[in-house]
C-alpha positions as CSV (number, residue, x, y, z in Angstrom):
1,X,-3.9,-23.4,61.4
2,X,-2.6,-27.2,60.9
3,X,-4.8,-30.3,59.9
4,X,-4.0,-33.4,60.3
5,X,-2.4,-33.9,64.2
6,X,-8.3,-41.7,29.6
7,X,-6.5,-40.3,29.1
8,X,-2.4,-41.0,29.4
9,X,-0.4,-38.7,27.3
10,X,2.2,-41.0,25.8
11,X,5.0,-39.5,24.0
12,X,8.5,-38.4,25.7
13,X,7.7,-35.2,24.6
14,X,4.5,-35.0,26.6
15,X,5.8,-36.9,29.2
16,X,8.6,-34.4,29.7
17,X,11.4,-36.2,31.1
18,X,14.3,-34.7,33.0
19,X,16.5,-37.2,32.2
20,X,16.1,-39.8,29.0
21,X,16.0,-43.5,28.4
22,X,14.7,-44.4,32.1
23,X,12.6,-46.5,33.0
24,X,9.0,-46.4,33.9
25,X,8.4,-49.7,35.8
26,X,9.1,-48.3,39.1
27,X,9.1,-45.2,41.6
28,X,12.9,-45.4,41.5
29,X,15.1,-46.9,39.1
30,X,18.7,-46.5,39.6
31,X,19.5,-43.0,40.0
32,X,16.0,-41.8,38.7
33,X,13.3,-41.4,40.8
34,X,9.5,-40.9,39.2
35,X,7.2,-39.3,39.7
36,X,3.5,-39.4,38.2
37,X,0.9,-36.8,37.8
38,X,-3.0,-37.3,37.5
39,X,-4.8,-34.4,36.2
40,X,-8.0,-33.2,34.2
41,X,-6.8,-30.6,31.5
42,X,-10.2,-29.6,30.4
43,X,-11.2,-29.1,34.5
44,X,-9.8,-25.6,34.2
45,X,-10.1,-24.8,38.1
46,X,-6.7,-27.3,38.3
47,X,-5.0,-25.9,35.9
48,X,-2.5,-24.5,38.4
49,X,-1.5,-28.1,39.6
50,X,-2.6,-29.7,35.6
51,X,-2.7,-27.8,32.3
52,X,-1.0,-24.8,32.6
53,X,1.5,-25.8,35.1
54,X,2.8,-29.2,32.6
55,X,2.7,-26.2,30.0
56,X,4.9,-24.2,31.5
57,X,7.4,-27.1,33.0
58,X,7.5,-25.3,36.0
59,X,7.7,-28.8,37.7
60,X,10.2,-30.2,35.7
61,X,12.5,-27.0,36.3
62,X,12.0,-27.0,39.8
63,X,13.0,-31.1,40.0
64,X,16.1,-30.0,37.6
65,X,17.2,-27.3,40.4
66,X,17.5,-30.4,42.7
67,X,19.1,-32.3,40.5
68,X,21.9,-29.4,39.6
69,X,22.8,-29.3,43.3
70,X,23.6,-33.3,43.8
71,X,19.9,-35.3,44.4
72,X,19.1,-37.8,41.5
73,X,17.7,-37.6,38.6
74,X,13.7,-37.4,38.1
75,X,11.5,-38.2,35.7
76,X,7.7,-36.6,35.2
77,X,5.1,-38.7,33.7
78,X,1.1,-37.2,33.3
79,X,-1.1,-38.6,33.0
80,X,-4.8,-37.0,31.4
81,X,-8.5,-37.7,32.5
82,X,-12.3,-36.6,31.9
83,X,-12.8,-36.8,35.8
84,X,-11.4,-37.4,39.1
85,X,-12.2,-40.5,39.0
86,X,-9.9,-43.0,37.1
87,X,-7.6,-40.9,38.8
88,X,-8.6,-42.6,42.5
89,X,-8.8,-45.6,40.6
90,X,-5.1,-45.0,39.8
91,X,-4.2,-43.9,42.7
92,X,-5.5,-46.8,44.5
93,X,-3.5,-48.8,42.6
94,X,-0.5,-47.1,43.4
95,X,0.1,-46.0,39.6
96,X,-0.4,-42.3,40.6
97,X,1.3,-40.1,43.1
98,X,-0.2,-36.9,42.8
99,X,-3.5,-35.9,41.8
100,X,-5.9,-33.1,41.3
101,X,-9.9,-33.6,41.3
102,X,-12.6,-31.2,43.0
103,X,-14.2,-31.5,46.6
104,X,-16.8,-34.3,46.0
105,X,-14.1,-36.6,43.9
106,X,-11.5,-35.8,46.6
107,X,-13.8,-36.9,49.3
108,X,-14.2,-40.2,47.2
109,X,-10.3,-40.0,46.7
110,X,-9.9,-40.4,50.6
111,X,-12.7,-42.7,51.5
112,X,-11.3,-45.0,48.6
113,X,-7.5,-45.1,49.4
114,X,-7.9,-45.5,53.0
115,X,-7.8,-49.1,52.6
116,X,-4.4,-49.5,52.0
117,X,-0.7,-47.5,53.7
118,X,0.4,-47.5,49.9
119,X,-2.4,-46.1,48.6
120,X,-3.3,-43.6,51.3
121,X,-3.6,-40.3,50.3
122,X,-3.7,-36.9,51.9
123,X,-5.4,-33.1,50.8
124,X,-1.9,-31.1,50.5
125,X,-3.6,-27.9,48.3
126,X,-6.0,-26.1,47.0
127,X,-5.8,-25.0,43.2
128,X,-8.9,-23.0,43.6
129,X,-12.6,-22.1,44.8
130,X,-15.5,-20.3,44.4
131,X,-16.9,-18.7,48.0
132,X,-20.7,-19.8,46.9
133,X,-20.2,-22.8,44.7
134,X,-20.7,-21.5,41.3
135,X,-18.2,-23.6,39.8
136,X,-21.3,-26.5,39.0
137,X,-24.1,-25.7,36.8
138,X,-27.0,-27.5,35.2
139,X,-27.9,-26.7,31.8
140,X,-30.8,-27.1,29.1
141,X,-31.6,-27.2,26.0
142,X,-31.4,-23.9,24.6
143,X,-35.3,-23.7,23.8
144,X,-36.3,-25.6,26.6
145,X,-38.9,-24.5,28.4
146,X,-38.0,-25.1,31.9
147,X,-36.9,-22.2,33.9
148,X,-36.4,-23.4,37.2
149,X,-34.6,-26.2,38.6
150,X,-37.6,-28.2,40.6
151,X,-39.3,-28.5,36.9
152,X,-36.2,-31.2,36.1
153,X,-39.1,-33.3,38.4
154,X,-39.3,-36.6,36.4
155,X,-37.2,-35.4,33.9
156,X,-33.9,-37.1,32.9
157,X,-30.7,-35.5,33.8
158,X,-27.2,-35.9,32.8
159,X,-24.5,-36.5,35.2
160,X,-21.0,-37.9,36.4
161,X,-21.8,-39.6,39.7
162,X,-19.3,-38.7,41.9
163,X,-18.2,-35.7,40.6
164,X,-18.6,-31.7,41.9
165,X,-21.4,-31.8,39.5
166,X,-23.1,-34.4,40.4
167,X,-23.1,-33.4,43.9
168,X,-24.3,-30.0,43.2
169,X,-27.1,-31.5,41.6
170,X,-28.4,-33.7,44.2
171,X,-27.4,-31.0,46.5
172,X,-30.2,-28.5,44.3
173,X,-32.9,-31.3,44.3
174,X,-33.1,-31.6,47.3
175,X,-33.3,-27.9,48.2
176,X,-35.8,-27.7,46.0
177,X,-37.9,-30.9,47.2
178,X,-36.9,-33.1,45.1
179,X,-35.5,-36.8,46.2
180,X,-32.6,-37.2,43.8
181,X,-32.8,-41.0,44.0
182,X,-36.3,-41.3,42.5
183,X,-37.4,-37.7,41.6
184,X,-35.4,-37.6,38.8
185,X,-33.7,-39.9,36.2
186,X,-29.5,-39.4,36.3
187,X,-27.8,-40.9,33.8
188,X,-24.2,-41.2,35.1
189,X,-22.4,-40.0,31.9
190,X,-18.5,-38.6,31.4
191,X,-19.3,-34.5,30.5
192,X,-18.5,-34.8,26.7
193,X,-21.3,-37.7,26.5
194,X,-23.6,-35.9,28.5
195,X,-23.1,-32.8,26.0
196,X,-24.1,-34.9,23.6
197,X,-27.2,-36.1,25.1
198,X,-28.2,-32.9,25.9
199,X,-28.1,-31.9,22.4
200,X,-29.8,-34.3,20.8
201,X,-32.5,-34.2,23.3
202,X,-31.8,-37.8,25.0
203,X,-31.8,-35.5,28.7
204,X,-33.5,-32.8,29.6
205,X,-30.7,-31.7,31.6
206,X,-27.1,-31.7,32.1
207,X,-25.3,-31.3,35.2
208,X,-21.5,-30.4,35.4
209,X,-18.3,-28.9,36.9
210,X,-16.2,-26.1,35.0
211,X,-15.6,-25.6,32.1
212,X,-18.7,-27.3,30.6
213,X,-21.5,-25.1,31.3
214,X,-19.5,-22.4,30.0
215,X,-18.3,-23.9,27.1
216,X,-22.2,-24.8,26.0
217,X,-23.6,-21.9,26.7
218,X,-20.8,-20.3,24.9
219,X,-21.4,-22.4,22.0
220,X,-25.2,-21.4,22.3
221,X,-25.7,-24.7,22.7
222,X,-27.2,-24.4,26.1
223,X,-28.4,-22.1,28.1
224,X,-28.3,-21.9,32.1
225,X,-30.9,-23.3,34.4
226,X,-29.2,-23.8,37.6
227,X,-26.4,-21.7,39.5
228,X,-24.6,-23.7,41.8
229,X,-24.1,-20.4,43.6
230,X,-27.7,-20.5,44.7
231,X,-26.6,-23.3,47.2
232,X,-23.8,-20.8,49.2
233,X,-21.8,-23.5,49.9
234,X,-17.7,-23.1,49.1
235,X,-17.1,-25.4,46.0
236,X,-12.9,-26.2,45.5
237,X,-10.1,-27.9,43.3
238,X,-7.2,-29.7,45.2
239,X,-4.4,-31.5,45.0
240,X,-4.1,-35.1,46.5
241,X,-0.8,-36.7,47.2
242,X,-0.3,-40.5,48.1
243,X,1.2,-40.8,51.7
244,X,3.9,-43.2,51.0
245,X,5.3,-41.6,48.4
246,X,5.7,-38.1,49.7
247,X,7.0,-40.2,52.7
248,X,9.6,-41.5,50.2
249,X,10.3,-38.5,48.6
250,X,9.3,-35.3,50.2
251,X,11.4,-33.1,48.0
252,X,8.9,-34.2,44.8
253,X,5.6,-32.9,46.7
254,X,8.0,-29.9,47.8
255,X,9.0,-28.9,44.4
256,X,5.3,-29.8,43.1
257,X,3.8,-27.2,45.4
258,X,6.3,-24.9,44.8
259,X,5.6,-25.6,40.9
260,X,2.3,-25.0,41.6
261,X,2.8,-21.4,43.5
262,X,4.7,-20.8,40.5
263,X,1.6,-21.3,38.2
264,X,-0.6,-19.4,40.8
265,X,1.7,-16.3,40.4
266,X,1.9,-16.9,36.3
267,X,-2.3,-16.8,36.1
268,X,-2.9,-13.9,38.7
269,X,0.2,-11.8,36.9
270,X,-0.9,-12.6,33.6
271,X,-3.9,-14.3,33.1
272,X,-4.6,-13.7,29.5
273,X,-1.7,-15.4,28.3
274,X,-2.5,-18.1,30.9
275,X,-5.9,-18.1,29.3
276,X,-4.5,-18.8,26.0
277,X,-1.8,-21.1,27.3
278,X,-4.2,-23.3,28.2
279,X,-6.8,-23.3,25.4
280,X,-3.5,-24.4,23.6
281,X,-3.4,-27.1,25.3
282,X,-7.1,-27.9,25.5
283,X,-8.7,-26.9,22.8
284,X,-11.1,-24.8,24.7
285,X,-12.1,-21.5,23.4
286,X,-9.9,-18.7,25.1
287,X,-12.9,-16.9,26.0
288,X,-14.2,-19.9,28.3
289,X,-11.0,-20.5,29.9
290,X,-10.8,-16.5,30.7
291,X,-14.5,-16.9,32.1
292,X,-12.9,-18.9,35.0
293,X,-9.6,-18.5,35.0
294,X,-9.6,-14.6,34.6
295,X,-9.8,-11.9,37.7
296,X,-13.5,-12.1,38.8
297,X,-13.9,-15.8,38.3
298,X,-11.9,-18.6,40.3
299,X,-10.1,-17.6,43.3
300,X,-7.0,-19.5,42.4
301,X,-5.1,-19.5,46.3
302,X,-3.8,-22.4,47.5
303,X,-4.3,-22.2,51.6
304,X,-6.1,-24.9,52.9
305,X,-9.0,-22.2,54.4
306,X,-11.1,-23.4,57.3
307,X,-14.2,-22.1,55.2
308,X,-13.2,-25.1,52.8
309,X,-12.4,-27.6,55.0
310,X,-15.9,-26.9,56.5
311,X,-17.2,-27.5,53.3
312,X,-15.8,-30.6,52.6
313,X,-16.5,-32.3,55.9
314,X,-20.6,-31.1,55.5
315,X,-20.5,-32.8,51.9
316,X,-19.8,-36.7,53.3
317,X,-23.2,-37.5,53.7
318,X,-23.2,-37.2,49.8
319,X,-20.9,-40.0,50.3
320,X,-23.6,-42.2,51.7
321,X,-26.6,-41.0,49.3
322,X,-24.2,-42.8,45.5
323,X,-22.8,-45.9,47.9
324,X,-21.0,-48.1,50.4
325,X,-18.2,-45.5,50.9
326,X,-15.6,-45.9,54.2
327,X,-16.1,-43.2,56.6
328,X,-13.5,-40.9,56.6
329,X,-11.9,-38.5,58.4
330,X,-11.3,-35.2,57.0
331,X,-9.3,-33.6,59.8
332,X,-6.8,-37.3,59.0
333,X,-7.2,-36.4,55.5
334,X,-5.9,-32.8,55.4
335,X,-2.3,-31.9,56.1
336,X,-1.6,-28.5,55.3
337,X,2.4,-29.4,56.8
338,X,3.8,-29.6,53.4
339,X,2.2,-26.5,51.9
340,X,3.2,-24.3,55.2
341,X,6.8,-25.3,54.7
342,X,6.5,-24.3,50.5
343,X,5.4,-21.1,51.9
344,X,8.0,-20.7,54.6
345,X,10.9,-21.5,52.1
346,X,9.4,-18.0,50.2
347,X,8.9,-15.9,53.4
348,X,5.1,-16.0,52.6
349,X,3.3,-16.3,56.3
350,X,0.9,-18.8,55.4
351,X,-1.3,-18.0,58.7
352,X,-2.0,-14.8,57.1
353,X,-2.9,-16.7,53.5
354,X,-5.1,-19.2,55.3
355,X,-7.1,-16.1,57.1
356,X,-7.4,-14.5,53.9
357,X,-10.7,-15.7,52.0
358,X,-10.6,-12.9,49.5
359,X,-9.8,-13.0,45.8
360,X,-6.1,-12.1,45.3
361,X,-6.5,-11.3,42.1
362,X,-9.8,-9.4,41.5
363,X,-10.7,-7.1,38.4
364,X,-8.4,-3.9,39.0
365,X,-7.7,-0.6,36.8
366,X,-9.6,2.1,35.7
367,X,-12.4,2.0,34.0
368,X,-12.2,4.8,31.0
369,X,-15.8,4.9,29.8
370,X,-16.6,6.1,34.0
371,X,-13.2,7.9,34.2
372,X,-13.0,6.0,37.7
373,X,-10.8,3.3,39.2
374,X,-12.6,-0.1,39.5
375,X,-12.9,-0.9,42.6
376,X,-16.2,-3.2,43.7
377,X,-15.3,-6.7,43.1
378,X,-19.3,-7.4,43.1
379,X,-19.7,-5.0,39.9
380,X,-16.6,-5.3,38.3
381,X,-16.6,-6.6,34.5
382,X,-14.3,-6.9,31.5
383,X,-14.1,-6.4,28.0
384,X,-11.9,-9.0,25.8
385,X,-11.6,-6.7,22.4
386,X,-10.1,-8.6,19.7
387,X,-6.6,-8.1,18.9
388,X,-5.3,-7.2,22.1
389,X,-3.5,-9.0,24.8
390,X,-5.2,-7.4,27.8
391,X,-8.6,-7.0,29.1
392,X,-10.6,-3.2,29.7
393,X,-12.0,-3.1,32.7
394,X,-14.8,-2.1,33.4
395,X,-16.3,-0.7,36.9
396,X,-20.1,-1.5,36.8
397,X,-22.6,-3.6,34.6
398,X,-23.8,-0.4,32.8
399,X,-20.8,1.1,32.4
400,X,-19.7,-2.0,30.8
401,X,-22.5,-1.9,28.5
402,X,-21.9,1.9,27.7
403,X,-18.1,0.6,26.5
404,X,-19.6,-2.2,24.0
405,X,-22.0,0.7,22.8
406,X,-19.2,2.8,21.7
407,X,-17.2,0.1,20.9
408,X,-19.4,-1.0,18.1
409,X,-20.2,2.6,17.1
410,X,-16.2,2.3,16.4
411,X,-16.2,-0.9,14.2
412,X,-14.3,-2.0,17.5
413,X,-14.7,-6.2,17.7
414,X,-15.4,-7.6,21.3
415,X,-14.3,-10.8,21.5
416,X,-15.5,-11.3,25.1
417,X,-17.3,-9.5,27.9
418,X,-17.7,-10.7,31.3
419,X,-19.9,-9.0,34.1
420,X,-20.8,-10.4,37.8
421,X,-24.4,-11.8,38.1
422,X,-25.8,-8.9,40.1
423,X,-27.7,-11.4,42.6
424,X,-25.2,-14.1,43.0
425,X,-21.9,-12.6,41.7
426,X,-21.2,-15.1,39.4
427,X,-19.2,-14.0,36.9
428,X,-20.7,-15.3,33.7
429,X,-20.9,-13.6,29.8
430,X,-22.6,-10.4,29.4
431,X,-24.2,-11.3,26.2
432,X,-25.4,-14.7,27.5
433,X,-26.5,-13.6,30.5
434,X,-30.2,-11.8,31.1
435,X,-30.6,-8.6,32.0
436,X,-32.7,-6.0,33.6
437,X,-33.1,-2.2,33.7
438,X,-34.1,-1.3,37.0
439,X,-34.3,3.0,36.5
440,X,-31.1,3.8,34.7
441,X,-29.4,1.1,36.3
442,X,-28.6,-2.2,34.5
443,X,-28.5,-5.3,36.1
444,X,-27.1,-8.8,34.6
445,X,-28.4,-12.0,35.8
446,X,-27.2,-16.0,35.0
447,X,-30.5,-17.5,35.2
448,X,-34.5,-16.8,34.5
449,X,-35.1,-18.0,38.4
450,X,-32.7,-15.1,39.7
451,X,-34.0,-12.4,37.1
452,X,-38.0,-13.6,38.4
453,X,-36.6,-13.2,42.2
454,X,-35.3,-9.8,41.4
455,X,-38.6,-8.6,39.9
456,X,-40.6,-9.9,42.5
457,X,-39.2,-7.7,44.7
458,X,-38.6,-4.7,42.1
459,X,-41.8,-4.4,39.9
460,X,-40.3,-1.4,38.2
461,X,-38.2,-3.6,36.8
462,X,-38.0,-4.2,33.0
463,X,-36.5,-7.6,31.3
464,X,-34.9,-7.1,28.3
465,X,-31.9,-8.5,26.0
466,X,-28.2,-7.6,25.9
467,X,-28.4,-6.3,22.2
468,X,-32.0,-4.2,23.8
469,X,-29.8,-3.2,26.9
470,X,-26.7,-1.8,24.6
471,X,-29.4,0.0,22.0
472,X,-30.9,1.7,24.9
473,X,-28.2,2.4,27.3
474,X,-27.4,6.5,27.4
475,X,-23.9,7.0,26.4
């Protein structure tokens, strides 16, 4: 399959140049060619074209290799933001040459650089995705009273307008009959503002893409009112490239991709210490970065999947509903050509990759409270104990709980323990989420909506807590 036919982190240290003393006034200076990087380091779903792969220098080493057989010298500035957006705004301005952002910002990212050759950019990756869209949450207060998402009517909600949460919002409204325009208040806020807000009580709700509603929750000062998984729509990360420069120098995007596969392999190989790498780097508990980033959570693949590219083109009329956007078009906008030949120069068939909408790196190993090998990706859970450097898995919800039971009968700390919502299959954090015991069966869910949908339909059901659960559970 082909388409097609702030924060600015100033030091040379951070800026990680290949070659010192050059300078940063233009794309090429002498024998130095530049190239700069937009990215979101607390936007964990890009970390593989942002956070972990500047962490690593697996760009810089990459650019190096070119310069050790004969091409010029190059020089890697990045550059750090909240959102997508000053990132457009940058790249508009021809100040950024690549970029990473999720699917609403990079529909905004094309329809905003169309105007200009220079400027133009193009959809080159994927960093990663989430097959139903639970990558955007909205969250409340945590005594708030409101357990489903068309009770926000007349409420006000925080926002960024533009981005995947934002979208996801209005996208939930109106699902649930509300008019987002006048049905409810947004206030267009950057995420840590809006966190704010939300806990002193100034909105009723917040709205926002990874890693926010898990870092709230985590920090028990939220609690979740709103899957984005509900919608079953394909949320994703990408990378954005400007035209003209990959024109000027295709070897940069070439080695950027190839950085990036190089990050892929580094997360799905060892994605606690990619977890920590980048709560280094952030500041973000470990535990929320392993939420998304670990097996279970993001699909971190870089294809550009049909399934995705669907998605993106059905989200343009969200283009129209925030402003006076250019129409643009997607099939223009994607070009999977550079990506294929990164793939080709490692013998990966990327026809096969593209076909492929599974997780390649899903919860494996045997579970050895159930003595069995994990093997259902829709029940499959972890436990982070503290003190160690790799995960337990575990093969179902109960057994899970069964583990933390004798765990704590041990004197055994668990730092973290993850389980798949059992409605949605959003992996969220066992003792955060809500949970019922259907017979001897336990079942974790993300939201008081999916837990009153499950009842409905299983009156045998009982609600009870994760402490109640792990007291109860048989051994």
């Amino acid at each position: 399959m082909k388409y097609r036919p702030a924060r600015l982190i100033a030091g040379l240290s951070a800026v990680a140049l290949i070659a010192a003393g050059c300078s940063l006034e233009s794309a090429t200076s002498g024998n130095t060619v530049r190239v700069v990087v937009g990215y979101q380091s607390k936007t964990i779903n890009t970390v593989t074209a942002g956070t972990l792969l500047r962490a690593k220098g697996f760009l810089e080493q990459r650019l190096a290799r070119l310069t050790a057989t004969g091409g010029p010298k190059y020089q890697v500035e990045w550059q750090d933001y909240d959102t997508g957006a000053p990132i457009t705004a940058q790249m508009v301005a021809e100040k950024i040459d690549i970029g990473s952002m999720g699917d609403y910002p990079l529909l905004i990212n094309g329809s905003r650089t169309q105007a200009s050759e220079r400027s133009r950019t193009e959809l080159v990756s994927v960093t990663g995705f989430q097959p139903k869209g639970s990558l955007n949450m909205v969250v409340v207060p945590p005594n708030s009273p409101i357990r489903e998402l068309k009770e926000l009517a007349g409420k006000k909600v925080s926002a960024s307008v533009g981005s995947a949460g934002d979208g996801t919002l209005r996208q939930g409204l109106t699902r649930a009959g509300i008019d987002p325009k006048s049905g409810v208040q947004i206030l267009n806020q950057q995420p840590q503002i809006g966190a704010s807000a939300l806990d002193s009580v100034q909105v009723q709700a917040l709205s926002q893409f990874v890693a926010w509603p898990g870092l709230l929750v985590f920090q028990n000062k939220a609690q979740l009112l709103y899957d984005g998984a509900e919608l079953n729509v394909p949320t994703f990360h990408g990378v954005v490239a400007r035209r003209d420069y990959a024109k000027q120098h295709p070897e940069v995007l070439d080695a950027f991709l190839q950085a990036q596969l190089d990050a892929t392999d580094f997360l799905h190989t060892k994605p606690v210490e990619a977890a920590e790498t980048v709560s280094h780097d952030t500041g973000l508990p470990a535990e929320v970065v392993y939420l998304y980033n670990g097996p279970g959570g993001t699909t971190f693949d870089t294809p550009l999947k049909p399934q995705l590219i669907q998605a993106l083109k059905g989200d343009i009329p969200y283009l129209k509903s925030i402003g006076d956007f250019a129409d643009l078009d997607v099939n223009g906008f994607v070009d999977d050509a550079p990506l294929r030949k990164a793939f080709g120069e490692r013998g990966v068939d990327y026809d096969k990759a593209v076909a492929n909408f599974t997780d390649p790196a899903p919860v494996t190993g045997t579970d050895p409270v159930a003595n069995r090998p994990v093997t259902d990706p829709a029940l499959a859970g972890e436990i982070w104990f503290d003190g160690q450097d790799t995960t337990q898995p575990a093969a179902d919800p109960t057994s899970l709980l069964r583990a933390v039971k004798t765990a704590r009968a041990q004197g055994r700390k668990v730092r973290a323990a993850y389980v798949p919502d059992a409605e949605l299959g959003t992996r969220w954090f066992a003792d955060k989420a809500l949970w019922v015991r259907d017979g001897q069966t336990y079942l974790p869910f993300t939201t008081p909506a999916a837990v009153q949908r499950y009842l409905s339909g299983h009156p045998a059901g009982v609600q009870l807590s994760y402490d109640q659960a792990i007291g109860e559970v048989q051994p």
